[in-house]
C-alpha positions as CSV (number, residue, x, y, z in Angstrom):
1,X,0.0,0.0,0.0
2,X,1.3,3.2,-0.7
3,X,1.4,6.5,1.3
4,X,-1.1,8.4,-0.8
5,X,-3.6,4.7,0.0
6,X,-2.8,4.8,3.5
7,X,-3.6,8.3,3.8
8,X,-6.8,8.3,2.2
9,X,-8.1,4.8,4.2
10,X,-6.7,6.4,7.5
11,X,-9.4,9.1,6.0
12,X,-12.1,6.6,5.4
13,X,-11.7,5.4,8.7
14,X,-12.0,8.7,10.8
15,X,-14.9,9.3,8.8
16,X,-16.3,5.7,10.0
17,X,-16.2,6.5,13.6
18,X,-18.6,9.1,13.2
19,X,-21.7,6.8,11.8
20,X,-24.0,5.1,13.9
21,X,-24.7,1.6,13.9
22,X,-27.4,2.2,10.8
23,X,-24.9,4.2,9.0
24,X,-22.2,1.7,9.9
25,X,-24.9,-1.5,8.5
26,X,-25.5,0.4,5.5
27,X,-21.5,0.9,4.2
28,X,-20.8,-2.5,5.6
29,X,-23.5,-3.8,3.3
30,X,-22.4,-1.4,0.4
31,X,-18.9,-2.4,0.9
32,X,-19.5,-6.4,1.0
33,X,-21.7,-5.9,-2.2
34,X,-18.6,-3.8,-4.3
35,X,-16.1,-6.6,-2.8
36,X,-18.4,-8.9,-4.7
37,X,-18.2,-7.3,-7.7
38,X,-15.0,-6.7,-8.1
39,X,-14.2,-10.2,-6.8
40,X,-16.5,-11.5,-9.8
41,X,-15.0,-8.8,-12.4
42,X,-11.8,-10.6,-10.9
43,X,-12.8,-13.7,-11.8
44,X,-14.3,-13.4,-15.2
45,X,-10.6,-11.7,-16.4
46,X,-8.8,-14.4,-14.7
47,X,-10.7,-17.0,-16.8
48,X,-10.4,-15.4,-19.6
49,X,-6.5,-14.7,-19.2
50,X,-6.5,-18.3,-18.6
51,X,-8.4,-19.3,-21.7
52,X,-6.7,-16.6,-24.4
53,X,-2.9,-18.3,-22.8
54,X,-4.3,-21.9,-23.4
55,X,-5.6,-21.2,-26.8
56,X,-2.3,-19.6,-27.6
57,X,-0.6,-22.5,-26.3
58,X,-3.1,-25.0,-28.5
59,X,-4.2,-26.6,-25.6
60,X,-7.8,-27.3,-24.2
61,X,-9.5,-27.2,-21.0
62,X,-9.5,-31.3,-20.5
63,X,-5.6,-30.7,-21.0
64,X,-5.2,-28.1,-18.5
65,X,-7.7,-30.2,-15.9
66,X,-6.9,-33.5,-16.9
67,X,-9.8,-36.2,-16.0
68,X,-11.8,-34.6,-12.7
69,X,-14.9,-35.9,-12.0
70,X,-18.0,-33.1,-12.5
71,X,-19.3,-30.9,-9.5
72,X,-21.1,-33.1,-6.9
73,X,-19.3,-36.1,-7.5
74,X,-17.7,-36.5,-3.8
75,X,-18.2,-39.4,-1.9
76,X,-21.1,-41.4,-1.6
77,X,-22.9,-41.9,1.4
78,X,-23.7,-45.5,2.7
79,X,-21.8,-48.8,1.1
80,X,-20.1,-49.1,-1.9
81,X,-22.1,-50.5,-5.0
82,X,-21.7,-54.4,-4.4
83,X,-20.3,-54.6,-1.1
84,X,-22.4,-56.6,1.0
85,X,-23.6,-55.0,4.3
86,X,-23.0,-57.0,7.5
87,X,-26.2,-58.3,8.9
88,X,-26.7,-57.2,13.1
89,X,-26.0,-59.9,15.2
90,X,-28.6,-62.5,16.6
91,X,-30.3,-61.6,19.8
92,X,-28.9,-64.0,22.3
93,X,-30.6,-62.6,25.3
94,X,-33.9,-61.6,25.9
95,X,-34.6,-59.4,29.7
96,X,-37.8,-59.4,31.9
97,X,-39.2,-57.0,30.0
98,X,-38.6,-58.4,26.6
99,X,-35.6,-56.2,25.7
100,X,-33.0,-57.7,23.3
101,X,-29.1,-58.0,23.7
102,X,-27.0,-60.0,21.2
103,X,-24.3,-60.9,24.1
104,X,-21.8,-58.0,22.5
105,X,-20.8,-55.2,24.0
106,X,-21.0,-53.1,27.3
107,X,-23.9,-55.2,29.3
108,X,-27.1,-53.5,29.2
109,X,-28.3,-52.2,32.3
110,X,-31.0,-55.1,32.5
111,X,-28.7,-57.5,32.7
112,X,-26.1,-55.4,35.1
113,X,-29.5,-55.1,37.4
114,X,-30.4,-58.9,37.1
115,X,-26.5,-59.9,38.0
116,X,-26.3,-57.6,41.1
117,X,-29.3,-59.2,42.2
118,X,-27.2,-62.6,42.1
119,X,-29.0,-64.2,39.0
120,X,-27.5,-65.4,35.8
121,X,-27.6,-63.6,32.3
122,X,-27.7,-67.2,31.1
123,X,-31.5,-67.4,32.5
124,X,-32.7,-64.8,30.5
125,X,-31.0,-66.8,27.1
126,X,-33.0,-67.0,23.8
């Protein structure tokens, strides 16, 4: 940044302490909307920078990007096409109260209530 720039945003500043909020919104918003444009202006002359080079270089854009895959094509959710998903285990136990457990895992608190009261898990097996 050069003097003169520094000297006229040190400007633009001062002058920004002086708003109220409202004020304040209304550059913020007016501000964020030029950034956009300028951003997109930006963007449009960087493309077609890009392009005029390539096209003076006799190249394409599949040579400049090789093979991508389109927008959206990220990973997939869930299994892979063909992979077989693994089936929940049997239920091996069944409580007072009907409640399944397949005999993996942390205990559920059925049977840690039925053991402290000095009964077997194995009399509540399917």
């Amino acid at each position: 940044m050069t003097a003169p720039e520094k000297t006229s945003l040190a400007a633009a500043l001062g002058v920004l302490e002086s708003l109220g909020v409202a004020e304040l919104r209304e550059v913020a918003a007016a501000a964020e909307r030029l950034a956009q444009e300028r951003s997109e202006g930006e963007r449009r002359s960087f493309i077609e920078e890009t392009r005029k080079r390539a096209a003076a270089l006799g190249l394409n854009i599949s040579d400049l990007l090789g093979d991508i895959e389109p927008a959206g094509g990220g990973r997939r959710r869930g299994p892979k096409p063909g992979k077989k998903t693994r089936a929940s285990a049997a239920v091996k136990y069944r409580g007072p109260n009907g409640e399944p457990w397949s005999g993996r895992g942390r205990p559920p608190r059925w049977v840690q209530a039925v053991e402290a009261e000095g009964r077997s898990r194995n009399d509540y097996a399917v």
